[in-house]
C-alpha positions in Angstrom: 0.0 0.0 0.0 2.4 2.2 1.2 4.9 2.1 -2.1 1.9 2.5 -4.2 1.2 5.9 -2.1 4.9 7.2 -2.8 5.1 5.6 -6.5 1.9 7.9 -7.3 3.4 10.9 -5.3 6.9 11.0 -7.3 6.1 9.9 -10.9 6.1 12.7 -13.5 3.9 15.3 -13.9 2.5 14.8 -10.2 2.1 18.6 -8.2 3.6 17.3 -5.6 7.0 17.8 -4.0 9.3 16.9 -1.4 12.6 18.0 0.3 13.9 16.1 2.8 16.8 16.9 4.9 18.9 14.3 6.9 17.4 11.6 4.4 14.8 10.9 6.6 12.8 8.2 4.6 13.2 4.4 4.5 15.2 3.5 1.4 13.3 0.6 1.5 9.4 2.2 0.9 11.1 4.4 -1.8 10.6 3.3 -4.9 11.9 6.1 -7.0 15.9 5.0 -6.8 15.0 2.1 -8.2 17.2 -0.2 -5.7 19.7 1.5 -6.3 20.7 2.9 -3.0 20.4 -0.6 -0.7 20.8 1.2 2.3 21.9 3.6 4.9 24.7 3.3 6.9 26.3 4.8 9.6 29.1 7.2 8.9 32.2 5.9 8.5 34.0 7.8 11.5 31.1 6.3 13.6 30.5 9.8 15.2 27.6 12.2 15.7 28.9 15.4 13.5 27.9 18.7 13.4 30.3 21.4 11.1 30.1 23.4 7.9 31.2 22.0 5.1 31.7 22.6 1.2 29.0 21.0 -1.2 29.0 21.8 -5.1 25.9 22.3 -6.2 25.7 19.2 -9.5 23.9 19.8 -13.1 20.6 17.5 -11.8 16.8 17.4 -12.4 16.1 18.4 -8.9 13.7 21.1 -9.2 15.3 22.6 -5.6 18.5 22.7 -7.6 17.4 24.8 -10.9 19.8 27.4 -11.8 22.4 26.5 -8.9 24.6 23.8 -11.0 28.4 25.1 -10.2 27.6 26.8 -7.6 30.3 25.6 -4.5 29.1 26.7 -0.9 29.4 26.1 2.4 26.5 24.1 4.6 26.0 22.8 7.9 26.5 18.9 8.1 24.6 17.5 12.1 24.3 14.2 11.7 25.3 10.6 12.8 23.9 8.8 9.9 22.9 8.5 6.1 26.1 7.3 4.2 24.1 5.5 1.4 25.9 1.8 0.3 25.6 1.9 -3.4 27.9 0.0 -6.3 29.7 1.9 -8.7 27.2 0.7 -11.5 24.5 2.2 -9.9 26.5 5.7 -8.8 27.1 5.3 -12.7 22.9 4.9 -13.5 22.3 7.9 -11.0 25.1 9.8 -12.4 24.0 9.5 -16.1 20.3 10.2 -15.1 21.2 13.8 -13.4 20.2 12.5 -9.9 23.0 13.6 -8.2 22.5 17.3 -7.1 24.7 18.2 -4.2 28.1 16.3 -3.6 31.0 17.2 -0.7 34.0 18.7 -2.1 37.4 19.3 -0.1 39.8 22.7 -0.2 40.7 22.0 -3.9 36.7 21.7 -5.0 37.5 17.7 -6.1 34.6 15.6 -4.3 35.9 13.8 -1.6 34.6 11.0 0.4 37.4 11.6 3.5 37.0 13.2 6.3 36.2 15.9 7.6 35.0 17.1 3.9 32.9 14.5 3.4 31.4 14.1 7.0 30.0 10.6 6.1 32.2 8.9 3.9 29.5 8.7 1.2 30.7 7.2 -2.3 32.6 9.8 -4.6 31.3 12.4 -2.0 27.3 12.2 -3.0 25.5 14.8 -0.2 21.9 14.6 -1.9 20.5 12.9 -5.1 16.8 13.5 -6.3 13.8 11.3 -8.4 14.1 10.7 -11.8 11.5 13.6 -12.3 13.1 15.7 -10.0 10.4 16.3 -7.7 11.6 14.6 -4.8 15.1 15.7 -3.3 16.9 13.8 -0.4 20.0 15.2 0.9 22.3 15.0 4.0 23.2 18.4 4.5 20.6 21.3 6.0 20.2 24.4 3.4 17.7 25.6 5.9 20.7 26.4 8.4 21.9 28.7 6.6 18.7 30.5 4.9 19.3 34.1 6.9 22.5 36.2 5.8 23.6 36.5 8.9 24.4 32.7 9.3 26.6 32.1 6.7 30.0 32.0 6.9 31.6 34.3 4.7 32.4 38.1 5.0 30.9 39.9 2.1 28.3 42.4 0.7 25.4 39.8 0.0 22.0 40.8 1.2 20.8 37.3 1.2 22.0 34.0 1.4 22.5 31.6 -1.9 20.5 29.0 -0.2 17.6 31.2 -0.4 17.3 30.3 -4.3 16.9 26.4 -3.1 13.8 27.6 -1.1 13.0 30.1 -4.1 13.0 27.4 -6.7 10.5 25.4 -4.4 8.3 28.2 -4.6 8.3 28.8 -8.2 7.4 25.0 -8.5 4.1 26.1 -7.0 3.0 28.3 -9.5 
């Protein structure tokens, strides 16, 4: 019953959408990876963290995501769980379907999966990937942390934080 609820709520072309932070669903009631992510794991420091970190922002469907693709920020990581055990044939199927939107990068922008850049130690540094029609977005990291100006971490003129347009792009999805 309950995969039939989420199939209907993330196939294409449905109104509705979802972001969810931490990856707080049950890989296995989710139906739009296909199997491809088995499972969640703990982190491979086996540590509750909590720290900003780097994430670049991946080309992807993710409709939270639209117009961000480059884009290399910081967010805050607080978490003692989510690394998700995939192959590398199915990081390969996720990458060549654009559902990779957010990975962690280290001090040279590369993605990393070592620590402390990649809090986790999630496969070729994957933060968040999304449904194959982008309306559905899981991710590790918390955008929401850093939505007011006076969060984030860098000294500069901005008047409002990039991770407003993630919230933005949510919006316009509405209309």
């Amino acid at each position: 019953m309950i995969e039939s609820v989420l199939t209907d709520f993330i196939n294409p072309g449905s109104e509705m959408f979802q972001f969810s932070s931490c990856l707080k669903i049950n890989f296995s009631f989710n139906p739009f990876i296909d199997k491809t992510v088995k499972s969640l794991c703990a982190p491979n420091t086996g540590t509750l963290d909590s720290a900003i970190v780097m994430v670049e922002i991946e080309e992807s469907n993710s409709i939270f995501f639209s117009g961000m693709n480059g884009s290399k920020l910081p967010i805050v990581v607080s978490h003692g769980e989510g690394r998700a055990a995939l192959s590398k044939i199915n990081y390969s199927k996720l990458n060549d379907n654009k559902q990779i939107c957010i990975s962690y990068i280290d001090n040279d922008s590369k993605h990393t999966s070592e620590y402390p850049h990649n809090p986790n130690g999630s496969y070729k540094g994957i933060a968040g990937i999304s449904s194959e029609s982008g309306n559905v977005t899981l991710m590790m990291p918390h955008p929401e942390r850093l939505i007011d100006i006076k969060q984030f971490p860098t000294i500069n003129d901005e008047k409002i934080s990039p991770w407003s347009k993630f919230f933005y792009n949510a919006r316009m999805h509405l209309k």
